[in-house]
C-alpha positions as CSV (number, residue, x, y, z in Angstrom):
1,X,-73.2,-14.5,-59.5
2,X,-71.9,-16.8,-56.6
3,X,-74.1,-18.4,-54.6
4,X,-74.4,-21.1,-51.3
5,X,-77.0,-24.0,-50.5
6,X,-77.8,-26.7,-48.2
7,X,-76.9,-30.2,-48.8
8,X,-80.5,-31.3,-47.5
9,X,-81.9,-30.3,-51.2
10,X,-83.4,-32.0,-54.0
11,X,-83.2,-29.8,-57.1
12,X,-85.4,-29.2,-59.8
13,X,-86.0,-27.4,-63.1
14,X,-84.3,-24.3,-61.7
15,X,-83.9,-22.5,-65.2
16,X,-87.6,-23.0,-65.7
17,X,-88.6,-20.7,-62.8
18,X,-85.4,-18.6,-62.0
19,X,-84.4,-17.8,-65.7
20,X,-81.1,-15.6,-66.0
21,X,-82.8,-12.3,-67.1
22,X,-84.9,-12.5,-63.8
23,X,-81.8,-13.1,-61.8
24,X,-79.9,-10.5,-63.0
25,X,-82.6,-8.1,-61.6
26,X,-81.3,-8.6,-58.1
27,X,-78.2,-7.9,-56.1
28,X,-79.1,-11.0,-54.0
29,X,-81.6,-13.5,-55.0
30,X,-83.3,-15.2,-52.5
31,X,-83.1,-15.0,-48.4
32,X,-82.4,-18.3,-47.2
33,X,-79.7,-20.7,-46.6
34,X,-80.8,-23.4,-48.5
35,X,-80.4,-21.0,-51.7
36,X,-78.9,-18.0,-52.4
37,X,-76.8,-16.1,-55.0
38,X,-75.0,-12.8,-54.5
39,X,-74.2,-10.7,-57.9
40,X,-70.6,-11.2,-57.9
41,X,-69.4,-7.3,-57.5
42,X,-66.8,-6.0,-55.2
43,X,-69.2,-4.1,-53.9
44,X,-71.6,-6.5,-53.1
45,X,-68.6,-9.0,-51.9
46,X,-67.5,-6.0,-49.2
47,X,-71.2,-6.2,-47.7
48,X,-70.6,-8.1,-45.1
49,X,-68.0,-6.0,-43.2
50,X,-70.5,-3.6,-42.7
51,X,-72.9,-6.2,-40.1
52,X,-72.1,-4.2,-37.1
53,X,-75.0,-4.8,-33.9
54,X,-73.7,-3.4,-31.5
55,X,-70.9,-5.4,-29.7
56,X,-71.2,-7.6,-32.8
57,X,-69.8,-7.7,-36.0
58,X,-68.9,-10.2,-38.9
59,X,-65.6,-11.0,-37.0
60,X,-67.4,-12.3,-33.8
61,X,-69.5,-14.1,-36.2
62,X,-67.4,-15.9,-38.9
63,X,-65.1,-16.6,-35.4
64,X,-68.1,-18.3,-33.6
65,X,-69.0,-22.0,-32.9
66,X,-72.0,-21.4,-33.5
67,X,-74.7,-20.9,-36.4
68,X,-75.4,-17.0,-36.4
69,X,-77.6,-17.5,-39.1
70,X,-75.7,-14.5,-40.9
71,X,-76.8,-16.0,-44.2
72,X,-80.6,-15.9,-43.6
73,X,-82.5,-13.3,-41.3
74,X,-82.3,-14.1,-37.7
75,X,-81.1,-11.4,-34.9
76,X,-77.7,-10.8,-36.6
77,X,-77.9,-10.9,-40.4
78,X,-76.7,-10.0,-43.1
79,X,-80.0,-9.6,-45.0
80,X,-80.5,-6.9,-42.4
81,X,-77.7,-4.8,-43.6
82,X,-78.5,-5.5,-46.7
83,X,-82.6,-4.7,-47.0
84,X,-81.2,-1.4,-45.6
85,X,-79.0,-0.1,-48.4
86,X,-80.5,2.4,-50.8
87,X,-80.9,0.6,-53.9
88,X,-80.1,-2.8,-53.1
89,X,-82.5,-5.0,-55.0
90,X,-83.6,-8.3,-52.7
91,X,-85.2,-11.1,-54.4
92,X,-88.0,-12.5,-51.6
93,X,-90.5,-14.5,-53.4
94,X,-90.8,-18.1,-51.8
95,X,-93.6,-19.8,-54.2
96,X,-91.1,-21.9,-56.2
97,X,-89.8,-23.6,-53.2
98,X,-91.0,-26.7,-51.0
99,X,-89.6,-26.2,-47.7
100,X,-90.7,-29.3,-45.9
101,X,-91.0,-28.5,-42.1
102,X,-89.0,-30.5,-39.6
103,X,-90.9,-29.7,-36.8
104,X,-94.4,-30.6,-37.3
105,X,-94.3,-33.9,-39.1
106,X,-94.8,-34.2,-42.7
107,X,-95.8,-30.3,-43.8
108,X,-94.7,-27.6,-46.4
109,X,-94.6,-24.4,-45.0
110,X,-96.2,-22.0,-47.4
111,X,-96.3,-18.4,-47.5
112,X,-94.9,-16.2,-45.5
113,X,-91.4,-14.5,-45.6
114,X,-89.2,-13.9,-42.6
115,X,-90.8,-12.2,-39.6
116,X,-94.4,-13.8,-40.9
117,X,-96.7,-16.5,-40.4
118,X,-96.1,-19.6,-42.4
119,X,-99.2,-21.6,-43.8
120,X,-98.6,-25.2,-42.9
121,X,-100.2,-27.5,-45.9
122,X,-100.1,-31.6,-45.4
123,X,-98.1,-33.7,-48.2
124,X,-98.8,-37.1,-49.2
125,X,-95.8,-37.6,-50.9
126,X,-92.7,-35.5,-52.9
127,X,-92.3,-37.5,-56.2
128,X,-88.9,-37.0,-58.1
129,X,-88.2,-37.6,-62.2
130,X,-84.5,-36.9,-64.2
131,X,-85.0,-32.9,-63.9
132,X,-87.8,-32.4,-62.0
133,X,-89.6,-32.4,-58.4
134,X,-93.4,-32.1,-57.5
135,X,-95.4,-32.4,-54.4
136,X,-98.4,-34.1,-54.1
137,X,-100.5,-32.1,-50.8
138,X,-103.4,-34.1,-49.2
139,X,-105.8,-31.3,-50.1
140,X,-105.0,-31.4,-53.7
141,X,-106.0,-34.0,-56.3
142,X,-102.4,-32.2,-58.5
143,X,-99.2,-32.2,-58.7
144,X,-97.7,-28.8,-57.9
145,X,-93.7,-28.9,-59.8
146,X,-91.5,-26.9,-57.9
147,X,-88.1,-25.2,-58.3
148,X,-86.0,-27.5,-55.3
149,X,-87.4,-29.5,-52.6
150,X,-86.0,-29.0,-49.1
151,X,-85.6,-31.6,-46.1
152,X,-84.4,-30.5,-43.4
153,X,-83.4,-32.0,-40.1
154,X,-84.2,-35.4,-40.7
155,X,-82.3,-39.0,-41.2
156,X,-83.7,-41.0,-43.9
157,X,-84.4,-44.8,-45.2
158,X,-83.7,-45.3,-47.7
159,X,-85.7,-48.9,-49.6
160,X,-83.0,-50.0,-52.5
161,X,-83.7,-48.1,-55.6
162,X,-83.3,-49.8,-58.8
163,X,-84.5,-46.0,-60.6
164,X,-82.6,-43.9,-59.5
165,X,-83.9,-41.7,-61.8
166,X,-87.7,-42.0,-60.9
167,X,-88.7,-42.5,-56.4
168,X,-90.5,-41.0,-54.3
169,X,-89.7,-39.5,-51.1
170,X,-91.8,-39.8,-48.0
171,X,-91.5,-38.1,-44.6
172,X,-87.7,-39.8,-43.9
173,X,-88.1,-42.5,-46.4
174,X,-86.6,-42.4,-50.3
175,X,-88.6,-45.5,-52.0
176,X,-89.9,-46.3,-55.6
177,X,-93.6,-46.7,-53.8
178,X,-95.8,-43.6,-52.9
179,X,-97.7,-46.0,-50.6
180,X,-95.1,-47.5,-48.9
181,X,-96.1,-48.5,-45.9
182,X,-92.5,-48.3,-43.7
183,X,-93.0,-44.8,-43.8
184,X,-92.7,-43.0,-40.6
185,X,-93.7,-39.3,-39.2
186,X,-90.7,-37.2,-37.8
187,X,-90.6,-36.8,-34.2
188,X,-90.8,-33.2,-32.9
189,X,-87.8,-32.7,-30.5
190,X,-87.3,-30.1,-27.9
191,X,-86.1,-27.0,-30.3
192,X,-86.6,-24.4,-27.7
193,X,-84.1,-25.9,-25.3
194,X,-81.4,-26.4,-28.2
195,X,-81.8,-23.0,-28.9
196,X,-81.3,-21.3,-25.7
197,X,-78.5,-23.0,-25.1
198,X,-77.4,-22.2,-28.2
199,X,-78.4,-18.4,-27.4
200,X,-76.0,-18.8,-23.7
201,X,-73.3,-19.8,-25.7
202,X,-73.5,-16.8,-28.0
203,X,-73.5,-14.6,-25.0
204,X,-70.4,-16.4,-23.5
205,X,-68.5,-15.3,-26.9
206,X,-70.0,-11.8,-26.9
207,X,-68.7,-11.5,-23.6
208,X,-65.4,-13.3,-23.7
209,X,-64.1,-11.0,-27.3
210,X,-65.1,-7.8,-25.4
211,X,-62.2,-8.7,-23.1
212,X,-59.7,-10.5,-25.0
């Protein structure tokens, strides 16, 4: 298997819940950027040529100055080629991973695969140990361990560790204190506007290949 991640990503035990005779189930494991691993065939390596939408392919894509989100599932995808093929087994299941929502403070987004609703669940605090993650939610007296944590979009603070092995991580702040009390929420920021600009420079490149 070959694989790609984010860099926004604190990982885990992730032997303990993705063991190799699970993987090897799957052609690709997992949907999402932040991790996932292709069975290194060269079949499975040719996939991508065949992401044809219409005017779009691969080329326009892996050309582009822009994210397409080919790796996940957004309009143009690869996962969409993929879920398609006879055969092709796609490893979906998102329990093992804290994705920690940018856009609406400091919330996991449970639940709730591409296309669905996600179930938004309030943290109090991601603690980290040599080999292992857990989040603590504010409706749960637990723990919960889970495979890799995930923070996206966000700057952090970091307070001056002396355990490096042992800190917690708050909504932008990485301290040895679950109670510090510099911690901050994340502001929301205007998404839609980013992204239809985004979109209008998409177009411009649709258009602009169709001609060259």
């Amino acid at each position: 298997y070959w694989g790609h991640c984010d860099i926004d990503v604190i990982w885990g035990d992730l032997s303990k819940f993705y063991p190799d005779e699970l993987i090897r189930q799957y052609d690709r494991f997992l949907i999402w950027g932040h991790l996932t691993l292709y069975k290194n065939t060269p079949e499975n390596n040719e996939v991508f040529k065949k992401a044809v939408f219409g005017k779009v392919n691969y080329k326009t894509i892996i050309s582009s100055r822009y994210n397409w989100g080919f790796d996940e599932y957004r309009k143009y995808a690869l996962l969409r080629i993929q879920e398609k093929m006879e055969g092709y087994e796609i490893y979906r299941v998102r329990k093992a991973i804290a994705d920690i929502s940018p856009w609406n403070g400091y919330q996991i987004c449970d639940g709730g695969g591409y296309g669905e609703t996600s179930i938004m669940s309030a943290l109090d605090f991601v603690r980290v140990e040599s080999g292992a993650v857990y989040v603590k939610r504010k409706a749960e007296d637990a723990e919960e361990e889970k495979a890799y944590i995930h923070f996206q979009k966000r700057g952090f603070n970091i307070v001056p560790l002396k355990d490096t092995e042992h800190y917690y991580v708050l909504s932008n702040t990485i301290c040895l204190n679950k109670d510090y009390v510099g911690r901050t929420i994340v502001k929301k920021d205007n998404r839609k506007l980013k992204i239809k600009l985004i979109q209008c420079g998409k177009l411009l490149e649709i258009i602009t290949s169709k001609y060259k």
